[in-house]
PDB file of N, CA, C and O in Angstrom:
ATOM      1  N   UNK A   1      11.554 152.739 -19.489  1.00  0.00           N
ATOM      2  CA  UNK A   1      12.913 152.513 -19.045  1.00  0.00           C
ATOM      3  C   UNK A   1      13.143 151.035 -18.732  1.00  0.00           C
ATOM      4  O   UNK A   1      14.165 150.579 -19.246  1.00  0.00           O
ATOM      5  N   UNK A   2      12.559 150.356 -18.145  1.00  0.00           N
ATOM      6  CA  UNK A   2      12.123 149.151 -17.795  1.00  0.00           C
ATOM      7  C   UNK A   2      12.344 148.094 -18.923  1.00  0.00           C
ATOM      8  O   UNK A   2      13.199 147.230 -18.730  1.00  0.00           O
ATOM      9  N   UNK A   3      11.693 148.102 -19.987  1.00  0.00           N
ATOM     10  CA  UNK A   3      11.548 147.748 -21.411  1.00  0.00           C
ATOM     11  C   UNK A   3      12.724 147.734 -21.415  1.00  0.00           C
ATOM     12  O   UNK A   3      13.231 146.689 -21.005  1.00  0.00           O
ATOM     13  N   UNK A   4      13.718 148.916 -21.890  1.00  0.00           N
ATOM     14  CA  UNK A   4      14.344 148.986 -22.467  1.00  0.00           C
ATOM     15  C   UNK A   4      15.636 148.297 -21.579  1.00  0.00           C
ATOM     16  O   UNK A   4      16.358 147.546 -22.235  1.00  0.00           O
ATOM     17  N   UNK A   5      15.819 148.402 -20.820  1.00  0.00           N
ATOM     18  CA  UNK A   5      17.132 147.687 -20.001  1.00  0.00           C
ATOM     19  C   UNK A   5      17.164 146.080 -19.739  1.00  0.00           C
ATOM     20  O   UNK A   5      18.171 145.412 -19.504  1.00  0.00           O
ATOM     21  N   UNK A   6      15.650 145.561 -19.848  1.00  0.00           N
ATOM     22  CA  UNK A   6      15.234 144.461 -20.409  1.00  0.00           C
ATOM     23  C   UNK A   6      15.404 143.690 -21.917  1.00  0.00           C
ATOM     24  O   UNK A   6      15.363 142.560 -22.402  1.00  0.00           O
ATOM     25  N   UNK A   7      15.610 145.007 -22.284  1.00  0.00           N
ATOM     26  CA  UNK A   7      16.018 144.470 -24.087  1.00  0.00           C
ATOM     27  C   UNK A   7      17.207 144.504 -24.091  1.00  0.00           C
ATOM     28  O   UNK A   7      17.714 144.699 -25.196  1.00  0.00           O
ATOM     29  N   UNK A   8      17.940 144.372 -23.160  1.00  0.00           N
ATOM     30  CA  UNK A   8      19.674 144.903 -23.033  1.00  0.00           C
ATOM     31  C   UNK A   8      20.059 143.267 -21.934  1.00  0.00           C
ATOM     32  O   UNK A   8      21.262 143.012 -21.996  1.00  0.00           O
ATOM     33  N   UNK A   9      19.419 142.449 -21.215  1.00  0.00           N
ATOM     34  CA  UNK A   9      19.716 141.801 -20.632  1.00  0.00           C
ATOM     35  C   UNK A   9      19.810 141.931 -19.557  1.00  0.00           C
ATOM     36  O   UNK A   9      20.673 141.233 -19.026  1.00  0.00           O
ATOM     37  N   UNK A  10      19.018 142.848 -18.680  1.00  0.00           N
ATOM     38  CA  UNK A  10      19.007 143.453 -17.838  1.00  0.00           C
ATOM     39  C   UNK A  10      17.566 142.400 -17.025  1.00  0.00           C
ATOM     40  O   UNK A  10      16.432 142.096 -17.394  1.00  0.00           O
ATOM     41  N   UNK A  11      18.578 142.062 -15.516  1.00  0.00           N
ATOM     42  CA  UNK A  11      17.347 141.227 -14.976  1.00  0.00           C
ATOM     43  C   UNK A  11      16.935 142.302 -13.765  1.00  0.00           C
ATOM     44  O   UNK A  11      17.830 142.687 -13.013  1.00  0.00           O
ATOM     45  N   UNK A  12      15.608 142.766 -13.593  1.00  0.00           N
ATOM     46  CA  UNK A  12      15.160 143.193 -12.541  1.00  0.00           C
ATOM     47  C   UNK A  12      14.145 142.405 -11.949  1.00  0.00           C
ATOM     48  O   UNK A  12      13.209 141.843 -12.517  1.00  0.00           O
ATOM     49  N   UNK A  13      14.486 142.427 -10.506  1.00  0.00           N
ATOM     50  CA  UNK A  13      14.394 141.871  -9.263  1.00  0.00           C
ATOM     51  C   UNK A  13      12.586 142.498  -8.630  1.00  0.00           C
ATOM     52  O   UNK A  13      11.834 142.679  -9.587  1.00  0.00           O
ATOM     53  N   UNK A  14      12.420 142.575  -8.277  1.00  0.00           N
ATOM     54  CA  UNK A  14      11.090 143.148  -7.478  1.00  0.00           C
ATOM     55  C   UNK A  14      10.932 142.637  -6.176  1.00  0.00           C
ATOM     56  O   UNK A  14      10.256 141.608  -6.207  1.00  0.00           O
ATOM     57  N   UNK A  15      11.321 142.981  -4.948  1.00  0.00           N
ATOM     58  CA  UNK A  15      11.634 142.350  -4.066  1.00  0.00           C
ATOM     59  C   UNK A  15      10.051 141.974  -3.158  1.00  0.00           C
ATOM     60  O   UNK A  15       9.082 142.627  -3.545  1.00  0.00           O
ATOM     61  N   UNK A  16       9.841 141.098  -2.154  1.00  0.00           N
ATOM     62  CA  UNK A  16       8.650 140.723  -1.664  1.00  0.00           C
ATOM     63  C   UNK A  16       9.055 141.393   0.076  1.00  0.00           C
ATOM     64  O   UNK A  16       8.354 141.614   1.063  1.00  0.00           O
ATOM     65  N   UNK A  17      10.317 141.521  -0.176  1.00  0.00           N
ATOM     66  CA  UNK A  17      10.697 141.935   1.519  1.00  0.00           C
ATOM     67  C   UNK A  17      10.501 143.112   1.799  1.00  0.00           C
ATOM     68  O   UNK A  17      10.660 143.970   0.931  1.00  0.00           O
ATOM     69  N   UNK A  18      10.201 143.366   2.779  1.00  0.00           N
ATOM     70  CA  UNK A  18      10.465 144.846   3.912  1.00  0.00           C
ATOM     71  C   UNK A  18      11.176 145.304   4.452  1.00  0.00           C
ATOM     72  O   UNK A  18      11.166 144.692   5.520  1.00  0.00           O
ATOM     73  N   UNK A  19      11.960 146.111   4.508  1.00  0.00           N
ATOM     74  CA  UNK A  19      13.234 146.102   5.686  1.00  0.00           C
ATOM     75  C   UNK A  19      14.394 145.677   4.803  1.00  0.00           C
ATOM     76  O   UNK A  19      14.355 144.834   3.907  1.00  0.00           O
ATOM     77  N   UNK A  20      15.684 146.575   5.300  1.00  0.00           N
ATOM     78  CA  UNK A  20      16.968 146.114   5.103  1.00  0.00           C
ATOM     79  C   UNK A  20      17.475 144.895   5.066  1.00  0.00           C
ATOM     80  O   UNK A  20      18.527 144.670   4.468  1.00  0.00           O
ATOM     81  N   UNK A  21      16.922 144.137   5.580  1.00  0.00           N
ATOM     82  CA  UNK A  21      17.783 143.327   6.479  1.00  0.00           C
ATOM     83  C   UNK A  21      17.370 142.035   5.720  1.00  0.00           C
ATOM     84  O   UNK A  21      18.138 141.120   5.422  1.00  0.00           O
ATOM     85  N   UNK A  22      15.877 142.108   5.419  1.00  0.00           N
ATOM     86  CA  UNK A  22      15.033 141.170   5.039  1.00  0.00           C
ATOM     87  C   UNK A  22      15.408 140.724   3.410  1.00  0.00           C
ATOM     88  O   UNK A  22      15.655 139.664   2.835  1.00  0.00           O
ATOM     89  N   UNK A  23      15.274 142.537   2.922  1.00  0.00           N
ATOM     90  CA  UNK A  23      16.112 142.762   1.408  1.00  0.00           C
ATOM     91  C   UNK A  23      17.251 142.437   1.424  1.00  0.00           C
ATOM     92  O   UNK A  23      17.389 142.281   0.210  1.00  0.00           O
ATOM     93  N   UNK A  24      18.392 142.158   1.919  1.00  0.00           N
ATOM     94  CA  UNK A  24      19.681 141.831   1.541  1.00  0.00           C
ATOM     95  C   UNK A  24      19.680 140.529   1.502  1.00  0.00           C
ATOM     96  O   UNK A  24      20.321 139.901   0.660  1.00  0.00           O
ATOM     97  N   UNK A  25      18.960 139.984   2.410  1.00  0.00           N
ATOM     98  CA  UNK A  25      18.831 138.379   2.350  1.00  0.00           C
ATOM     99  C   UNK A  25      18.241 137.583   1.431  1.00  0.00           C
ATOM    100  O   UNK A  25      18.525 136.409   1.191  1.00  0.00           O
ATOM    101  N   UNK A  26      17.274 138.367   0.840  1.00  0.00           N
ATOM    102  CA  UNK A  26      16.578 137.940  -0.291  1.00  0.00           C
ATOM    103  C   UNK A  26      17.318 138.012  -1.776  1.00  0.00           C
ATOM    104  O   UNK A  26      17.321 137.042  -2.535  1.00  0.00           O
ATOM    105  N   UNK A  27      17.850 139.089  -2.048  1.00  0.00           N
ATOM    106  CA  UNK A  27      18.889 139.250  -3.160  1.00  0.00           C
ATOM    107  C   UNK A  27      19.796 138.949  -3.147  1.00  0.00           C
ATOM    108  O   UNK A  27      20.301 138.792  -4.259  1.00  0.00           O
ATOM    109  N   UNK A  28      20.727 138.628  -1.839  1.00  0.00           N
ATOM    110  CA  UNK A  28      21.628 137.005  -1.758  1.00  0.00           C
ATOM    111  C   UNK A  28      21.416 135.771  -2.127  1.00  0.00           C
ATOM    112  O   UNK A  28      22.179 135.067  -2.789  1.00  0.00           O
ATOM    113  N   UNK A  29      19.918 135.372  -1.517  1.00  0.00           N
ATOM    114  CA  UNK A  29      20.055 134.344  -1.941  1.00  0.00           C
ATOM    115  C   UNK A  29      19.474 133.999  -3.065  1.00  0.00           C
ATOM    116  O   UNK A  29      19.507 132.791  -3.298  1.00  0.00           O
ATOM    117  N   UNK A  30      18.803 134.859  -4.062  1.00  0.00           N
ATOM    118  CA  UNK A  30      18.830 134.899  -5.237  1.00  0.00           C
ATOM    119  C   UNK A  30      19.768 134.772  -5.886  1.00  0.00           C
ATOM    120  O   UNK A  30      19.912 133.976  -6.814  1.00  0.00           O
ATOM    121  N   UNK A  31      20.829 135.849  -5.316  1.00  0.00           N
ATOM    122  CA  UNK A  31      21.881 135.607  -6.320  1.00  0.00           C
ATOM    123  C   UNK A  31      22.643 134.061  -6.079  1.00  0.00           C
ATOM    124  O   UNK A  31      23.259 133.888  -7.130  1.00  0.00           O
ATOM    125  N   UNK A  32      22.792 133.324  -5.529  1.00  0.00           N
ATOM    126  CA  UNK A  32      23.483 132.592  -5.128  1.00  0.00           C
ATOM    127  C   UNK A  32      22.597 131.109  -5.737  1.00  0.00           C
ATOM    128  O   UNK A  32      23.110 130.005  -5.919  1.00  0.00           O
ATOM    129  N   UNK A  33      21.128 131.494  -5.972  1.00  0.00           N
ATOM    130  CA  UNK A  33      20.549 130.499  -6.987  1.00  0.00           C
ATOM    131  C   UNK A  33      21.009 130.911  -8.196  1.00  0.00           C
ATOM    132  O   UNK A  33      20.589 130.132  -9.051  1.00  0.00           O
ATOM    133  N   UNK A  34      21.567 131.631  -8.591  1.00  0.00           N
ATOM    134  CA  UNK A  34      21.796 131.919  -9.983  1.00  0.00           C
ATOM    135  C   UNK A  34      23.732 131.367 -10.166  1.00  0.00           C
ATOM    136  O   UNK A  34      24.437 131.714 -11.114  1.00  0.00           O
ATOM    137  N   UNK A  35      24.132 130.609  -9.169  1.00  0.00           N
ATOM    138  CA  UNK A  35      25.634 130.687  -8.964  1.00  0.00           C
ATOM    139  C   UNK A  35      26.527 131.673  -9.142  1.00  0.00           C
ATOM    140  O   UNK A  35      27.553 131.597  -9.819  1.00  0.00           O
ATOM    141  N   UNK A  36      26.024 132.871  -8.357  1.00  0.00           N
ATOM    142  CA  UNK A  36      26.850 133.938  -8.312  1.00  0.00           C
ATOM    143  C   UNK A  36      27.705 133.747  -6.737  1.00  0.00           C
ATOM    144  O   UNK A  36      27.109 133.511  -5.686  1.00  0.00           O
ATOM    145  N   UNK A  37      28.848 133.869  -6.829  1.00  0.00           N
ATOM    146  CA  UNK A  37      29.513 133.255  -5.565  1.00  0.00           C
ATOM    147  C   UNK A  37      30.105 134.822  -4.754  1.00  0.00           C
ATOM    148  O   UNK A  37      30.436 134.924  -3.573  1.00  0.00           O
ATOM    149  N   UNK A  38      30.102 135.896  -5.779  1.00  0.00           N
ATOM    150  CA  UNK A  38      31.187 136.876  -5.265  1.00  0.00           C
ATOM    151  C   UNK A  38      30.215 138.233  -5.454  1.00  0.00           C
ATOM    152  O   UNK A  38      29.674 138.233  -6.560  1.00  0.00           O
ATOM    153  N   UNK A  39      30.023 138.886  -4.980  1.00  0.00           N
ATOM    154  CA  UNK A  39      29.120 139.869  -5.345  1.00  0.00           C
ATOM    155  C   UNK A  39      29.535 141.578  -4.759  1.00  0.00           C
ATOM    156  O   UNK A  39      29.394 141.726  -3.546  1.00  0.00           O
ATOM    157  N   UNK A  40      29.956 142.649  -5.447  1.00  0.00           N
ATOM    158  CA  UNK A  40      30.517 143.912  -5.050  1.00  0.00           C
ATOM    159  C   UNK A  40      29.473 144.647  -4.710  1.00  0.00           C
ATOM    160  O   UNK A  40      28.736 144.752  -5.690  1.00  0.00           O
ATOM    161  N   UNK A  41      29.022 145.255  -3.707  1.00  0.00           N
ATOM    162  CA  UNK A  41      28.154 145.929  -3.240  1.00  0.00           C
ATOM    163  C   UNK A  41      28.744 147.711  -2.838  1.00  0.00           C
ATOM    164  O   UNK A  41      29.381 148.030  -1.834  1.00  0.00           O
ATOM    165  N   UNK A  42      28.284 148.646  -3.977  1.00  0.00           N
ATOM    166  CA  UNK A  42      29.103 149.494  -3.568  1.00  0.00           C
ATOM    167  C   UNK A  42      27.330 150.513  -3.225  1.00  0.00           C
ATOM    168  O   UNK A  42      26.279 150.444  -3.861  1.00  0.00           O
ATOM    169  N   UNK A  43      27.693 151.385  -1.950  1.00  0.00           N
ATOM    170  CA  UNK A  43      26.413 151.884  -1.697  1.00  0.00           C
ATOM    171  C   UNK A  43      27.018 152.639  -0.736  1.00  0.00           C
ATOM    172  O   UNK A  43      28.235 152.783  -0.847  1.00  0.00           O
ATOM    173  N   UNK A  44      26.426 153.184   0.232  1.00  0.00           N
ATOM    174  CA  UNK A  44      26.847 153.960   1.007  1.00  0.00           C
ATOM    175  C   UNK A  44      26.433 153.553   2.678  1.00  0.00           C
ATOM    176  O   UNK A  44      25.647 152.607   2.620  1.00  0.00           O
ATOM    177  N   UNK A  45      26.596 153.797   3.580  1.00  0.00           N
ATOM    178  CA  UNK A  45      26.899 153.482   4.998  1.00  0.00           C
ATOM    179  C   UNK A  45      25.879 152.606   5.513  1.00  0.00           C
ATOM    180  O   UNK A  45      26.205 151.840   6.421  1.00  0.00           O
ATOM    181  N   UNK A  46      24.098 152.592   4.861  1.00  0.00           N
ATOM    182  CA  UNK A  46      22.973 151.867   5.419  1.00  0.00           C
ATOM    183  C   UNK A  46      23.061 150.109   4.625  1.00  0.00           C
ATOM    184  O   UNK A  46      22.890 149.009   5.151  1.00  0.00           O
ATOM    185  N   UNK A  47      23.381 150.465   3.263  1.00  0.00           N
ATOM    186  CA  UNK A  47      24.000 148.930   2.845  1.00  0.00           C
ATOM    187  C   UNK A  47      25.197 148.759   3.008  1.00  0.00           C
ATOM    188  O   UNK A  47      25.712 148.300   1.989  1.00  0.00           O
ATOM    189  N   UNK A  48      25.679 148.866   3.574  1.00  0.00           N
ATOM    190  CA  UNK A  48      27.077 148.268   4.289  1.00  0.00           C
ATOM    191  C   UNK A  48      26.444 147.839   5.914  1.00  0.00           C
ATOM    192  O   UNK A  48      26.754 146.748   6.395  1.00  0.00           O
ATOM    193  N   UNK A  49      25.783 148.551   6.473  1.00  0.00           N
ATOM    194  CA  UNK A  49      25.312 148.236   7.456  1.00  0.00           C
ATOM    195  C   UNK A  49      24.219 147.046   7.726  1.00  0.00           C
ATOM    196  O   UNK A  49      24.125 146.418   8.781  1.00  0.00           O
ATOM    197  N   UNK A  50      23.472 146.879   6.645  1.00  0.00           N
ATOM    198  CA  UNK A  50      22.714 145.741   6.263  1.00  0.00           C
ATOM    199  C   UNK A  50      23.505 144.566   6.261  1.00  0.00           C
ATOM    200  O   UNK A  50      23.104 143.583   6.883  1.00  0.00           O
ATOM    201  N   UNK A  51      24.539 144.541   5.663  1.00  0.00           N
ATOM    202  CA  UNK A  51      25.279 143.470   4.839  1.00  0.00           C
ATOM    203  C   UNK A  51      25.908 143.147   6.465  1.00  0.00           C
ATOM    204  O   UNK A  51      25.516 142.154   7.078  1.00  0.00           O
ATOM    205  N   UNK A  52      26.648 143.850   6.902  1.00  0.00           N
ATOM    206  CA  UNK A  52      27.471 143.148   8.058  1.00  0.00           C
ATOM    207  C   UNK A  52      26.449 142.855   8.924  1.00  0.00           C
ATOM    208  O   UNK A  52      26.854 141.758   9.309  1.00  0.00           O
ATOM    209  N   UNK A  53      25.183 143.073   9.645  1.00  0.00           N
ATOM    210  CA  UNK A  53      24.256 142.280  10.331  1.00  0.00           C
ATOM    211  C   UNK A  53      23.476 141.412   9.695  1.00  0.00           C
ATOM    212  O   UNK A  53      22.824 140.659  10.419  1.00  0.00           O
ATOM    213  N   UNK A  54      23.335 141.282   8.296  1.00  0.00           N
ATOM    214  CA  UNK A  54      23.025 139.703   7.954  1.00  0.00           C
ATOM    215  C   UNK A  54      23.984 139.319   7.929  1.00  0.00           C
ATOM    216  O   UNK A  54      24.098 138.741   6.848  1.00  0.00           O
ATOM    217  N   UNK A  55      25.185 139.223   8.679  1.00  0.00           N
ATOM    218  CA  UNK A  55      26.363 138.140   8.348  1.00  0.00           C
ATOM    219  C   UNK A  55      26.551 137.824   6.702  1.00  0.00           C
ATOM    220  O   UNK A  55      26.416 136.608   6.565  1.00  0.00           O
ATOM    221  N   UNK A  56      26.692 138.173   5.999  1.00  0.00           N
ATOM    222  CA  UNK A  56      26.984 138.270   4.425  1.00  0.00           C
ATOM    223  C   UNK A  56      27.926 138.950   4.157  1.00  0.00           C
ATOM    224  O   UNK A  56      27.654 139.227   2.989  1.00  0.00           O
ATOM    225  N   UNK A  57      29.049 139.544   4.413  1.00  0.00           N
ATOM    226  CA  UNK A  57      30.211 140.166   4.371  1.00  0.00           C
ATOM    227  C   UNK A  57      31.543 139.077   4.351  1.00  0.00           C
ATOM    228  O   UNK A  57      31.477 138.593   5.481  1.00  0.00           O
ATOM    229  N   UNK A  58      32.331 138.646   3.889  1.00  0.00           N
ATOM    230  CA  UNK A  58      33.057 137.537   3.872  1.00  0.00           C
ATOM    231  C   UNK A  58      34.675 138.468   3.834  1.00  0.00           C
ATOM    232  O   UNK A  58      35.673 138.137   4.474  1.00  0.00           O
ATOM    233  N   UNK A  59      34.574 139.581   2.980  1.00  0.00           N
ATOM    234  CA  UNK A  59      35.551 140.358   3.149  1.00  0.00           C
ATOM    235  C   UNK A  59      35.500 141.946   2.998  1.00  0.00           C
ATOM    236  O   UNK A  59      34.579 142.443   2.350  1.00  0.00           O
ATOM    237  N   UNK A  60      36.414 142.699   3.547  1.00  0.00           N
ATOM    238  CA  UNK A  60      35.948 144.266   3.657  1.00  0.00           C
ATOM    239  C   UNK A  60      37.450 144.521   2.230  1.00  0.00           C
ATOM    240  O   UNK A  60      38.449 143.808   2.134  1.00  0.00           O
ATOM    241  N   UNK A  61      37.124 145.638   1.410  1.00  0.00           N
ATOM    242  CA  UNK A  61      37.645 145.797   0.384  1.00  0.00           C
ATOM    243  C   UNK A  61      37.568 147.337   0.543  1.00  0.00           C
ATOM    244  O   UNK A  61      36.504 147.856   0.205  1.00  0.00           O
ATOM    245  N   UNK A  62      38.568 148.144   1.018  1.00  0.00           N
ATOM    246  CA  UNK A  62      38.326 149.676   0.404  1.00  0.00           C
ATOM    247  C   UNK A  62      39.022 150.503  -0.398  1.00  0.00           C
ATOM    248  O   UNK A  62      40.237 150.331  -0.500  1.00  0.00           O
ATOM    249  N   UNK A  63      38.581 151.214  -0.883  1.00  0.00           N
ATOM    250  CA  UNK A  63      39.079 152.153  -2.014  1.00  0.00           C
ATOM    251  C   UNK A  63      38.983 153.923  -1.738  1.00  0.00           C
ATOM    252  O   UNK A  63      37.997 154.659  -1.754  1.00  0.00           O
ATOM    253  N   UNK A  64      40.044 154.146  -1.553  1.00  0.00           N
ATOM    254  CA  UNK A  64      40.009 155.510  -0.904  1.00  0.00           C
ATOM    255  C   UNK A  64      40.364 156.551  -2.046  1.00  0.00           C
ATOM    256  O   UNK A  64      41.115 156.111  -2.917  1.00  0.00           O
ATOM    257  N   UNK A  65      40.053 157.511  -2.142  1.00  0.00           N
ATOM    258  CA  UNK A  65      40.323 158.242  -3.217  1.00  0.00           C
ATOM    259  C   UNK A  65      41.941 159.030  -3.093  1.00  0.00           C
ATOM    260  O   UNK A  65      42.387 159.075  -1.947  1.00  0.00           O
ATOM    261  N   UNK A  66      42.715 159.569  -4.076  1.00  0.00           N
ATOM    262  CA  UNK A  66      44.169 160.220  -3.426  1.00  0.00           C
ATOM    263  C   UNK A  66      43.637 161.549  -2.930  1.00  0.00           C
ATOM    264  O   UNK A  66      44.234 161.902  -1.913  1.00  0.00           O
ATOM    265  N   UNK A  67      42.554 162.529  -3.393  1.00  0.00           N
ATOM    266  CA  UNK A  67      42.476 163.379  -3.268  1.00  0.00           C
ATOM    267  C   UNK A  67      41.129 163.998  -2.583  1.00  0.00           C
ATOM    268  O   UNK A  67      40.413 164.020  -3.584  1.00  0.00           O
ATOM    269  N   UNK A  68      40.451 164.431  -1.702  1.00  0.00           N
ATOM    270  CA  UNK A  68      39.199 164.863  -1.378  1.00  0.00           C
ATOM    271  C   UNK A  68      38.681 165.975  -2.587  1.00  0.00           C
ATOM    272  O   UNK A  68      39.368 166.907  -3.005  1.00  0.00           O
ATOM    273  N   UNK A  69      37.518 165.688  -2.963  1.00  0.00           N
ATOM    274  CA  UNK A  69      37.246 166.807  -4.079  1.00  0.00           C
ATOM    275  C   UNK A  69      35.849 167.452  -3.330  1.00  0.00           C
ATOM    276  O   UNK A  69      35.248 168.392  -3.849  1.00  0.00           O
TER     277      UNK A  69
END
């Protein structure tokens, strides 16, 4: 699988950190060596929770669905 998403342009990361907190900081500032300035993080309540205690949140964006399914 690996291979193959690699043959597609696909960059995977392998992180050296532990912890939430440690990981978000690290793939920030990766990304941000790569001049990525804007980055959408869609995940559910523990990375959102990461992101706003490393201070890395610059703006809150939500998207609510019309209908509960």
């Amino acid at each position: 699988m690996e291979t193959a998403l690699k043959d597609r342009g696909v960059r995977i990361w392998r992180l050296r950190s532990r912890g939430a907190m440690s990981a978000v900081r690290e793939v920030l500032s990766r990304a941000g060596r790569l001049g990525l300035l804007h980055v959408l993080c869609e995940g559910g309540g523990c990375l959102a929770e990461s992101l706003v205690r490393a201070g890395a949140v610059d703006r809150y964006v939500f998207f609510v669905a019309p209908i509960l399914l």
